[in-house]
C-alpha positions as CSV (number, residue, x, y, z in Angstrom):
1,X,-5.7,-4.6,-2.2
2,X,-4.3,-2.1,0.7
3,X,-7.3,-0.7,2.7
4,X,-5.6,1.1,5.3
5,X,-8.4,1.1,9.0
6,X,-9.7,3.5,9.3
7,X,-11.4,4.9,7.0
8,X,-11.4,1.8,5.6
9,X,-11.3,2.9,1.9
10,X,-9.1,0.6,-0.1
11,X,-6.0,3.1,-0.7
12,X,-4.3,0.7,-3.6
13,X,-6.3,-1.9,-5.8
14,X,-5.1,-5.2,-8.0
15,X,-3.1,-3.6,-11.3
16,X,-2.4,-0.5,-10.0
17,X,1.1,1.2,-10.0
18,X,2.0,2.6,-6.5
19,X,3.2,6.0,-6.8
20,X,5.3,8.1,-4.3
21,X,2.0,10.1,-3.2
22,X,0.2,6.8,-1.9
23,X,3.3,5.4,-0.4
24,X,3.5,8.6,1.4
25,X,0.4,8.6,2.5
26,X,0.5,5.2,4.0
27,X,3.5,5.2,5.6
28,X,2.0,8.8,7.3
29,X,-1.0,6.4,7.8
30,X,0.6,3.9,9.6
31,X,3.1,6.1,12.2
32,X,0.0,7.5,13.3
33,X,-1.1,4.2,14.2
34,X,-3.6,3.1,10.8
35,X,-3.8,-0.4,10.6
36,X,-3.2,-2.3,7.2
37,X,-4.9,-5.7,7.0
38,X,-4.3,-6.4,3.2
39,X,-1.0,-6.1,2.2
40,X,1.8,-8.8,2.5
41,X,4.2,-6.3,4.6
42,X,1.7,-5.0,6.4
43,X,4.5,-2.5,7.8
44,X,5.2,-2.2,4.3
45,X,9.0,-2.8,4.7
46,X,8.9,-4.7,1.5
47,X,6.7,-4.1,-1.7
48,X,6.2,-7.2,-4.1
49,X,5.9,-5.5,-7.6
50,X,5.5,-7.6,-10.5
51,X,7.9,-6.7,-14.0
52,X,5.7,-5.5,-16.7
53,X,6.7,-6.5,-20.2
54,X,10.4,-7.5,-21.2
55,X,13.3,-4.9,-21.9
């Protein structure tokens, strides 16, 4: 889960697919000083994704 503080509303949940939008939105979150306590990166430098399926 990413719950970026404040407001406090989780932002991403388990399972879901991070789109542009939301990584726009935290990354605006964070350089105006949001905190994220959840995710791995919390300066989300990296994103762990996990491969859905085989091609």
């Amino acid at each position: 889960m990413i719950t970026p503080y404040p407001p406090g509303i989780p932002a991403v949940l388990p399972g879901e697919r991070l789109s542009e939008p939301v990584l726009r939105y935290l990354r605006s979150g964070l350089d105006a000083g949001m905190y994220l306590p959840d995710p791995s990166a919390p300066a989300l430098e990296t994103i762990r994704v996990v491969a859905e399926g085989e091609e």
